[in-house]
C-alpha positions in Angstrom: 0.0 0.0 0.0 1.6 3.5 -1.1 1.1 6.2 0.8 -1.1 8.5 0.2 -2.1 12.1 1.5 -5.5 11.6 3.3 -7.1 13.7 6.6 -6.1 12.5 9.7 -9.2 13.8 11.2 -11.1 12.2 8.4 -9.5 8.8 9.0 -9.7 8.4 13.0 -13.7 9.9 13.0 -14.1 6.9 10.6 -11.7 4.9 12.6 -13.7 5.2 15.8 -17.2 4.9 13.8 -16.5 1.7 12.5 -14.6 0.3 15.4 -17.9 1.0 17.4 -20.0 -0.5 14.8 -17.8 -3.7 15.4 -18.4 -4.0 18.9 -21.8 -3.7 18.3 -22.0 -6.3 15.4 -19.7 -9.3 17.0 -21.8 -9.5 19.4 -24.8 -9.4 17.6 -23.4 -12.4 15.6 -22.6 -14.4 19.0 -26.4 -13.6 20.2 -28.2 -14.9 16.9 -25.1 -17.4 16.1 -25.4 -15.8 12.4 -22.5 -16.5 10.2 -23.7 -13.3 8.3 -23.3 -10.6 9.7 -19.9 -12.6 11.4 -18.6 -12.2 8.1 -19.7 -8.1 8.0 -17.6 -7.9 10.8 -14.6 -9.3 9.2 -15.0 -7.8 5.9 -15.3 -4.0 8.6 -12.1 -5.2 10.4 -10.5 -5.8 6.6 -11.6 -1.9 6.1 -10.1 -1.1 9.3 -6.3 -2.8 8.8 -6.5 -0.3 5.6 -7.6 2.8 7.6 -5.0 1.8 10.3 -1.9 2.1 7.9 -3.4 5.5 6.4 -3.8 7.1 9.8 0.4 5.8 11.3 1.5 7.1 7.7 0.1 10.4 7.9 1.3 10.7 11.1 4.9 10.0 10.5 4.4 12.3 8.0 3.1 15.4 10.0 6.0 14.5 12.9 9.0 16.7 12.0 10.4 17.9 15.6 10.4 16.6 19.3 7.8 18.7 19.8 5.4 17.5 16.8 6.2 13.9 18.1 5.2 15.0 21.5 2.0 16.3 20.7 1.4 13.2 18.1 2.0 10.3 20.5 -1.1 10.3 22.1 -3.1 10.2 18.5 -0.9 7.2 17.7 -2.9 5.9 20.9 -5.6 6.5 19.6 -5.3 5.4 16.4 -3.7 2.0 18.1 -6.5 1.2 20.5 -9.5 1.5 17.7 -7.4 -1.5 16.0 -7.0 -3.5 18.6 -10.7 -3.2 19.5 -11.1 -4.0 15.6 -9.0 -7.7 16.4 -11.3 -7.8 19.3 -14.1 -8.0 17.8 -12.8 -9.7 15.0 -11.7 -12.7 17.3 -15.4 -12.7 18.7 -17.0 -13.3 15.2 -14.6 -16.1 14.2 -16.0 -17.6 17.8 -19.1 -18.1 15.4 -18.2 -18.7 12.0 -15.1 -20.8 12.8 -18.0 -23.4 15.4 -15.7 -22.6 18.6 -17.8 -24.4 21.7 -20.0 -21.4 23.0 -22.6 -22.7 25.8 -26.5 -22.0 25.3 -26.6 -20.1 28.2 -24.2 -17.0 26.3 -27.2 -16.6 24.0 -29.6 -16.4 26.8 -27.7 -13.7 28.7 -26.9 -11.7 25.6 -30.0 -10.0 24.7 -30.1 -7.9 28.1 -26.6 -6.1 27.2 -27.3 -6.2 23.6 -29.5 -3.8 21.6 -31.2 -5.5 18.8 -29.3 -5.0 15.2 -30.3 -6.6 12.2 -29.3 -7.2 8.4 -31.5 -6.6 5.3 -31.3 -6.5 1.5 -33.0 -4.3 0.3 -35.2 -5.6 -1.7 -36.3 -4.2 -5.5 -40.0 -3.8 -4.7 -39.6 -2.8 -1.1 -41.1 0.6 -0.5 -38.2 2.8 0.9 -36.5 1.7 -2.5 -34.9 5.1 -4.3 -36.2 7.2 -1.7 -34.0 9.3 0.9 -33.1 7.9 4.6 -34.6 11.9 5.5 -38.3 11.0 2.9 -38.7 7.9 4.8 -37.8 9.2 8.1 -37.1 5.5 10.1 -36.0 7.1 13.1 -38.5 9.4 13.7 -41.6 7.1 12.7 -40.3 3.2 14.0 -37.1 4.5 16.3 -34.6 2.3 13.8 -32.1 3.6 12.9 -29.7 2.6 9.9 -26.2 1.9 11.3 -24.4 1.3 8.3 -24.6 0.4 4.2 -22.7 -2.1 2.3 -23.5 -0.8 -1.5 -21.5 -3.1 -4.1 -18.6 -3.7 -1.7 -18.2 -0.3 -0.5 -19.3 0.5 3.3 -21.2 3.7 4.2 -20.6 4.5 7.6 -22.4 7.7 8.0 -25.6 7.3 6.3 -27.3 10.7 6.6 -30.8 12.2 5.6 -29.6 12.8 1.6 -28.7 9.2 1.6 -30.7 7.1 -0.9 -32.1 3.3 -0.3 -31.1 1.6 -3.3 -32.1 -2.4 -4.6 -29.4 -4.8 -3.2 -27.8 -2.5 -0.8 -27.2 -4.7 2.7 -28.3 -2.2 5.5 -27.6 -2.8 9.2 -30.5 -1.6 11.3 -30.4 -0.7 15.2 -33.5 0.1 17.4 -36.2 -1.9 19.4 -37.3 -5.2 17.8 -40.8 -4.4 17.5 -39.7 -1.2 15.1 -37.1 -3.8 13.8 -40.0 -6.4 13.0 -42.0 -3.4 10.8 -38.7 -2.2 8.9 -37.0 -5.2 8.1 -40.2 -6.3 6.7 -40.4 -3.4 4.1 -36.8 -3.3 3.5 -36.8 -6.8 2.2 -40.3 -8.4 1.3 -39.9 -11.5 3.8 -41.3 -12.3 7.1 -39.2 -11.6 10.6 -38.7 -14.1 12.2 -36.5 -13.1 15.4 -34.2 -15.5 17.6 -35.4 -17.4 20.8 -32.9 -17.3 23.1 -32.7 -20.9 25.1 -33.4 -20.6 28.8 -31.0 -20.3 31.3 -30.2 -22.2 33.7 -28.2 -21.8 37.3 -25.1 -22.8 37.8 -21.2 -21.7 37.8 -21.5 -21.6 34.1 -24.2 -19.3 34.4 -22.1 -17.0 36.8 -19.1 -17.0 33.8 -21.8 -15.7 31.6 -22.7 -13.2 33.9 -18.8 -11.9 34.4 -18.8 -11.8 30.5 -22.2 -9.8 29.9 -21.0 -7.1 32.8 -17.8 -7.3 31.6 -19.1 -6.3 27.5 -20.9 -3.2 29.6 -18.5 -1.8 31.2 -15.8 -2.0 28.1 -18.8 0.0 26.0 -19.0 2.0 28.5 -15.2 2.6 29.2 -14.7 3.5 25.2 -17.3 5.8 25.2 -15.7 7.9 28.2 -13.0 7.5 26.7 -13.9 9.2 23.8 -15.5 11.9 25.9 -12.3 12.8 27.8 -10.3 13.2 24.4 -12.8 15.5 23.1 -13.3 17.8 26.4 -10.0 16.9 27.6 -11.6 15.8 31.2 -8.7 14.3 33.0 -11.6 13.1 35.7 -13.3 10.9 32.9 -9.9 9.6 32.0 -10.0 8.5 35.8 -13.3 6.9 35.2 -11.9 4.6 32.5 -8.8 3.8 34.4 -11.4 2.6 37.2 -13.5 1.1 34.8 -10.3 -1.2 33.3 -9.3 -2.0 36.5 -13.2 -3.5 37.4 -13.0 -5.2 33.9 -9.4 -7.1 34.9 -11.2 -8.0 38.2 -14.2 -9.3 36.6 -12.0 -11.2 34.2 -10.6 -12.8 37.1 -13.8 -14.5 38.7 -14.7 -15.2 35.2 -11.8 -17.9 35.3 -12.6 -19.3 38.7 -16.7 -19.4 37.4 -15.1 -20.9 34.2 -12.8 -23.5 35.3 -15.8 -25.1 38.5 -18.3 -25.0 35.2 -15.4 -27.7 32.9 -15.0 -30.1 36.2 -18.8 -30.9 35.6 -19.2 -30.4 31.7 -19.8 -33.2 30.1 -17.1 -31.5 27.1 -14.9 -28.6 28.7 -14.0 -28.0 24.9 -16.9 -26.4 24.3 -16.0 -23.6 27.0 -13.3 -22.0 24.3 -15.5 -19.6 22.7 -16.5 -18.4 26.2 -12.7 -17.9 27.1 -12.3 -16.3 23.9 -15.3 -13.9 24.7 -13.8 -12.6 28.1 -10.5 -12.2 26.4 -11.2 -10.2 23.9 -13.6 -8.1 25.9 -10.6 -7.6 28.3 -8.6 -6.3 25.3 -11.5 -3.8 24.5 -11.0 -2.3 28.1 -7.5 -1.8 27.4 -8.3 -0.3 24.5 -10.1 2.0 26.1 -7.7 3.1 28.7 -5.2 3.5 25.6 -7.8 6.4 23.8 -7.5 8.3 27.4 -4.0 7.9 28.0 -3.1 11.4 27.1 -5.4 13.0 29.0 -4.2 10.7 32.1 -0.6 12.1 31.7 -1.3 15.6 31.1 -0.2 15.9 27.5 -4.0 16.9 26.4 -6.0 16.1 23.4 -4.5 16.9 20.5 -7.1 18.8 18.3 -7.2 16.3 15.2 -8.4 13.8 17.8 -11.3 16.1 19.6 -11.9 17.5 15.9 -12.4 13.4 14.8 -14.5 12.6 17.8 -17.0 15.6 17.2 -17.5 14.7 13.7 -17.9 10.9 14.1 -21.2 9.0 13.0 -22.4 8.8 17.0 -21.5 11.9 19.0 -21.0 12.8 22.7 -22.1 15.5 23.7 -21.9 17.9 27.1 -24.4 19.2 28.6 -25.2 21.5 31.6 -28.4 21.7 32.8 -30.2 25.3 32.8 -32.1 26.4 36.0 -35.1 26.3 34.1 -34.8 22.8 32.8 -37.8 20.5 32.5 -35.1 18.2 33.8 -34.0 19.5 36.4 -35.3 18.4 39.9 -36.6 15.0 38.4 -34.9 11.8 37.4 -33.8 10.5 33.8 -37.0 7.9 34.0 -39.8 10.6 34.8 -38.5 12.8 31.9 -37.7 10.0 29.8 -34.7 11.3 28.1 -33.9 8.4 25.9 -37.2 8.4 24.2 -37.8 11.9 23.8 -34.1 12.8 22.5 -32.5 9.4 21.1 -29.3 10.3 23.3 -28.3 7.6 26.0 -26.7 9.5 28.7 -23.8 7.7 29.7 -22.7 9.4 32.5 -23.6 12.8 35.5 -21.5 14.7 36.9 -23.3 16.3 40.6 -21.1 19.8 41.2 -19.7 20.1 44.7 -20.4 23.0 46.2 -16.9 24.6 45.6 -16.9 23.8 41.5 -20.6 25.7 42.1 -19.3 28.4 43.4 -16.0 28.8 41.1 -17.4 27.6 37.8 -14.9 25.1 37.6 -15.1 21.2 37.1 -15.5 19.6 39.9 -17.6 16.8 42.0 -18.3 13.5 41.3 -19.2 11.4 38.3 -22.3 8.9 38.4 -21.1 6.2 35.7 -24.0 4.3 33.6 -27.0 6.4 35.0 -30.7 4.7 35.2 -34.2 6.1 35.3 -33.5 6.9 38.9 -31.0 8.9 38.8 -32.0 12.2 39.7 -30.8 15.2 37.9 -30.6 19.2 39.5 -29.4 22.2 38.3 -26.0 23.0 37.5 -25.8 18.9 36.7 -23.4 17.7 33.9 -24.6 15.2 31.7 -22.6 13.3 29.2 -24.8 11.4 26.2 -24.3 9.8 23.2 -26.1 9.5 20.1 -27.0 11.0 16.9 -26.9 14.4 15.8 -30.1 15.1 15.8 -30.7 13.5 19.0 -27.8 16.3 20.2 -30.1 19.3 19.2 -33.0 17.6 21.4 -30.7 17.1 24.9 -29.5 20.7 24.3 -32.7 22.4 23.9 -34.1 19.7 26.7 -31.2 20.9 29.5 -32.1 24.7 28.7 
């Protein structure tokens, strides 16, 4: 591969858009065992070796003093960690397509910690054929949104409003699976027929499974913080990842001692490998993570490629501070509902103490992974993530 000049900020927004989409995908391929969209994710992770080199060359390019290589190291971090978490979750989709033993009970646990994502062909007669993503408005009418587009070979990460449906295009959808059920139905002409998960059972398998599915959380959640501390340079969300990795490696831990009880009494300890391969390459995402945030950890900053490449990305984080006058504050997250009325998950609130109130500055602590009862006051920082137009809605709801 020659090198070629390309935007760095370009190639690390798409970087951490598709690396993102993988997460979500491999383990979408483990919960429905489909060899499918196990394959997408290894024809994305091809896409991502490419966008890899593109980004170090560019780099090694731009470096021409101490101080340039300095201020570049941590993007190198960056662009690092978004390929290892591509290998990650390449590793999980070859625990599918390549028959490595994965117990029933995985599937049963999975579709708690995994929002529903399907794939469609279009098909020539469907309805939303030749028409606009914005004239058929998914999201706003069924709450499905289209993740991606595979179009003769060719991925479109960033599907937008002006993008148009088009015969044979593979789409990957995201949203509940009763909107799912309606969409996938139009897209492509046949009936959808969704998985049943086995039921599960209790035992120290069942515990390993439970390690794994908190363990998938939390490294989500730690490479979405860890996005959000590049982009506002928050060395207290760094902090949060660094806990975060830390709780993973524990977690990772008990996972073995679940794991190894469960093969004394399997009838075929072989088929515990895919499970070992799960919690592994989970634990690699979590260090991936704690890679994206390392600069921020030791005080060099964000360069502003990176911040620039985070706010232009395909799902966006966003701060927010709520207003005085805020229909949220003095309620929770649940009585407002802030996920169904903007489309933004809020991934994380930050309570001022009373000196950051008094001074403006940051301060107080952090509430990781919010729920409906959180409850949310004045002067509250909220971190979200979601689309763009889901941005303009938590803005306009915090005042």
């Amino acid at each position: 591969m020659a090198y070629e000049p390309v935007s760095v900020k370009d190639v690390l927004a798409e970087m951490k858009d598709t690396a993102e989409l993988l997460i979500d995908l491999s383990y979408s391929a483990v919960l429905l065992g489909s060899d499918d969209i196990a394959e997408e994710v290894l024809e994305l992770e091809s896409q991502m070796e490419v966008l890899h080199l593109q980004a170090r060359m560019s780099l090694l390019m731009a470096a021409r003093s101490p101080e340039d290589a300095e201020s570049l190291a941590p993007v190198l971090g960056v662009v690092g960690a978004a390929e290892k978490v591509s290998d990650a979750a390449g590793d999980i989709a070859k625990v599918v397509l390549e028959d490595i033993g994965l117990p029933e009970a995985m599937r049963a646990a999975l579709p708690e910690a995994v929002e529903a994502i399907e794939r469609a062909t279009v098909d020539p007669g469907s309805a939303y054929a030749d028409r606009t993503l914005g004239e058929i408005t998914l999201e706003t009418e069924t709450g499905v949104r289209v993740i991606a587009v595979r179009r003769d070979g060719e991925w479109l990460l960033n599907p937008g409003p002006e993008t148009t449906v088009r015969a044979g295009d593979v789409a990957l959808l995201r949203g509940p699976r009763e909107g799912l059920t309606a969409v996938y139905e139009t897209l492509t002409g046949a009936e959808y027929v969704p998985p049943d998960p086995p039921e599960r059972d209790s035992s120290d398998l069942e515990r390993a499974v439970d390690s794994i599915v908190l363990m998938k959380n939390m490294s989500e959640l730690a490479v979405d913080l860890a996005y959000g501390s590049v982009l506002f340079d928050s060395k207290p969300v760094a902090e949060e990842v660094l806990e975060l990795e830390a709780e993973v490696d524990a977690l990772q831990s008990r996972f073995e001692a679940w794991v190894l009880r469960a093969a004394s009494r399997a009838d075929d300890p072989v088929d515990l490998r895919g499970l070992v391969q799960l919690a592994r390459s989970t634990e690699v995402i979590s260090d991936a993570a704690l890679e994206i945030s390392e600069g921020v950890l030791r005080g060099i900053g964000t360069h502003p490629v990176v911040a620039a490449a985070v706010e232009e990305s395909d799902e966006v984080i966003v701060r927010a501070t709520v207003a005085p006058d805020s229909d949220l504050a003095g309620r929770t997250l649940g009585e407002v509902a802030v996920k169904t009325e903007t489309g933004m998950r809020v991934i994380a609130v930050r309570h001022p103490d009373r000196e950051s109130r008094r001074t403006g500055r940051e301060g107080g602590d952090w509430v990781i992974s919010p729920g409906a009862t959180t409850a949310i006051e004045s002067g509250d920082v909220l971190l979200a993530k979601g689309t763009r137009t889901g941005a303009d809605r938590l803005t306009a709801l915090v005042g």
